[in-house]
Structures are given as structure tokens and as C-alpha cells.
C-alpha positions as CSV (number, residue, x, y, z in Angstrom):
1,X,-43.4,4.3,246.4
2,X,-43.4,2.7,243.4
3,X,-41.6,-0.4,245.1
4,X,-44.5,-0.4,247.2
5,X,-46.8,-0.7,244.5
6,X,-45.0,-3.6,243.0
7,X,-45.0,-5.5,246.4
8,X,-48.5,-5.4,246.4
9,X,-49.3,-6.5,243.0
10,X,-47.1,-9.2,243.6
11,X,-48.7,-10.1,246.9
12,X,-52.0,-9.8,245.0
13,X,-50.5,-12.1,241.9
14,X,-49.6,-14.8,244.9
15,X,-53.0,-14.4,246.6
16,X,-55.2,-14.7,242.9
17,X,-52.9,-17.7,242.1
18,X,-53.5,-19.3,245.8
19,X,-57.0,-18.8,245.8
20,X,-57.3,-20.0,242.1
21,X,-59.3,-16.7,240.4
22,X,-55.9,-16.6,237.9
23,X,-58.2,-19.7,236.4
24,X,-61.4,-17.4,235.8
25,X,-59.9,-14.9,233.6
26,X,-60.8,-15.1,229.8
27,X,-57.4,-15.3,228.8
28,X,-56.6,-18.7,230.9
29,X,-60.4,-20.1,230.2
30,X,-59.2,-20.3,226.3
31,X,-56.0,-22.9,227.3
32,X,-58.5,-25.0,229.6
33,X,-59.1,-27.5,227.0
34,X,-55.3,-27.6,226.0
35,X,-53.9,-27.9,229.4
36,X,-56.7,-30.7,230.1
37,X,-55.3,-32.3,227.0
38,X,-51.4,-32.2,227.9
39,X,-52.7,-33.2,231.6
40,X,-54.2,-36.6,230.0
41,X,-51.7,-36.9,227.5
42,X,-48.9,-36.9,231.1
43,X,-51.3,-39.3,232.5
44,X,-51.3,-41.6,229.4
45,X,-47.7,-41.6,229.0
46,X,-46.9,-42.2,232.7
47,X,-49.2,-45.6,232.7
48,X,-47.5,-46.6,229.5
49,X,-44.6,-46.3,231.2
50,X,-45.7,-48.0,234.5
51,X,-47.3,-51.2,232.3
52,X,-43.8,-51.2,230.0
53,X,-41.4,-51.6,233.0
54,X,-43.5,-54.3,234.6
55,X,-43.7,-56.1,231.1
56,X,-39.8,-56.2,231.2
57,X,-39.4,-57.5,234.4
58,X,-41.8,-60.2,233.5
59,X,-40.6,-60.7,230.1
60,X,-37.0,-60.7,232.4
61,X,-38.3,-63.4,234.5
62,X,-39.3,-65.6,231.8
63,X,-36.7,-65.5,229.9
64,X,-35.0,-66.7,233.1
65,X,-37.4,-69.4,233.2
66,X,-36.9,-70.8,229.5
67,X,-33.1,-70.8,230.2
68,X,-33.7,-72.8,233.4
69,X,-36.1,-75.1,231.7
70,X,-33.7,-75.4,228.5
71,X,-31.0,-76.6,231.1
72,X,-33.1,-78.8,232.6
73,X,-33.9,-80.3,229.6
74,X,-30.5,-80.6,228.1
75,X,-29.5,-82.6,231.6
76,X,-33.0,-85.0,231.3
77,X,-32.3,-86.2,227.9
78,X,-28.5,-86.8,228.6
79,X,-29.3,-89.2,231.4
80,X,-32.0,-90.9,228.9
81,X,-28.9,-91.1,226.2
82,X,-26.7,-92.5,228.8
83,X,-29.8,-94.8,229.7
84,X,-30.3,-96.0,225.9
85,X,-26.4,-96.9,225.6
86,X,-26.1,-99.0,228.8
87,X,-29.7,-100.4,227.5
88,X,-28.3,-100.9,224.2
89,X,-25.0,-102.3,225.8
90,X,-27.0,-105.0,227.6
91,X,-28.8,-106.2,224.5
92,X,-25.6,-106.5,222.2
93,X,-24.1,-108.5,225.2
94,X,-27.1,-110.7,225.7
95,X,-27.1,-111.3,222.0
96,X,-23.6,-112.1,221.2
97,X,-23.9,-114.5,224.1
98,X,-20.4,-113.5,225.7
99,X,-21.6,-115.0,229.2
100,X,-20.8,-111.5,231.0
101,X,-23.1,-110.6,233.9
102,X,-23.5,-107.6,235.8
103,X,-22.1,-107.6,238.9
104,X,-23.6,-107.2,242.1
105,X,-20.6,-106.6,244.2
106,X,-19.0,-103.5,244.5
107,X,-15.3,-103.4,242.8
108,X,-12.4,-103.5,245.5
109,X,-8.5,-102.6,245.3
110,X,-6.0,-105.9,245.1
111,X,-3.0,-104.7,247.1
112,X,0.7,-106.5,247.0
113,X,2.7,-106.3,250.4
114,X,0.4,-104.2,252.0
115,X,0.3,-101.3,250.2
């Protein structure tokens, strides 16, 4: 009998928690406030989360972007040093008057006996 007893305060427990009257009883109306503070507090920390990891993946893609751009850069101003010494190359020819010219034709291979 007494297992009886306990099946139905169990069944009664289940049925006040399902129904929500667990939440009217003094005891439970004095953690309110607390439990709606740790429920915010979950809230708060679970958007700080969701605005963190999208900050890395952006921070992620921009740092992706700077190396790209730093590449690109590097590249750009090697061509322009290149540029500067042929420039520069021209000039000191010009000046020294050495009578070289560029030339116009592509260069071709001189072969002996057909080889």
C-alpha cells in the first residue's frame, strides 16, 4: 500500500510540474527573480558568444585579405623596380652615347652543320 501511495504522489509531482502549479507555491515564487536573472545572464552570454565567433571569422577573413593585398603589393612594386632599372639602363646608355639600340627583332639561334 504504501508503494501505492508513492506512485501517486509521484504521478501528482509529474502532473503539478506539467501543468506548471509547482511555479505558484511560495517557496519557488522567492527564486523567480533569481532564476529570471541566471535565464538573462544564459541569454547574454550565448549572444556574446554568437557575435565573438562571427568577429573571428571576419577578423579570419581579413587577415586573409591584408596577406593577399601585402603579396600583391610586394609583386607591383617589383615590376616598378625592374621598370626604374631598364628606365635607368636606357638613360646611362643614351648618355654615354655608346650607339646601342634596342632591337626590334626577336633573337634567333646560329647553327654550324645543321645542328
Amino acid at each position: 500500500m504504501a508503494k501505492g501511495a508513492n506512485d501517486k504522489g509521484v504521478m501528482n509531482s509529474v502532473a503539478q510540474f506539467l501543468t506548471g502549479g509547482f511555479l505558484t507555491s511560495e517557496k519557488v515564487k522567492g527564486f523567480l527573480p533569481i532564476f529570471a536573472v541566471i535565464l538573462l545572464l544564459s541569454l547574454v552570454s550565448t549572444e556574446i558568444g554568437y557575435r565573438a565567433y562571427h568577429l573571428q571569422k571576419q577578423n579570419a577573413k581579413l587577415e586573409k585579405e591584408i596577406k593577399d593585398l601585402r603579396a600583391e603589393y610586394v609583386s607591383t612594386q617589383q615590376i616598378l623596380i625592374n621598370k626604374k632599372k631598364l628606365i635607368n639602363l636606357r638613360e646611362q646608355i643614351e648618355e654615354k652615347d655608346l650607339g646601342l639600340k634596342e632591337s626590334k627583332t626577336p633573337a634567333y639561334t646560329i647553327s654550324v652543320n645543321g645542328k
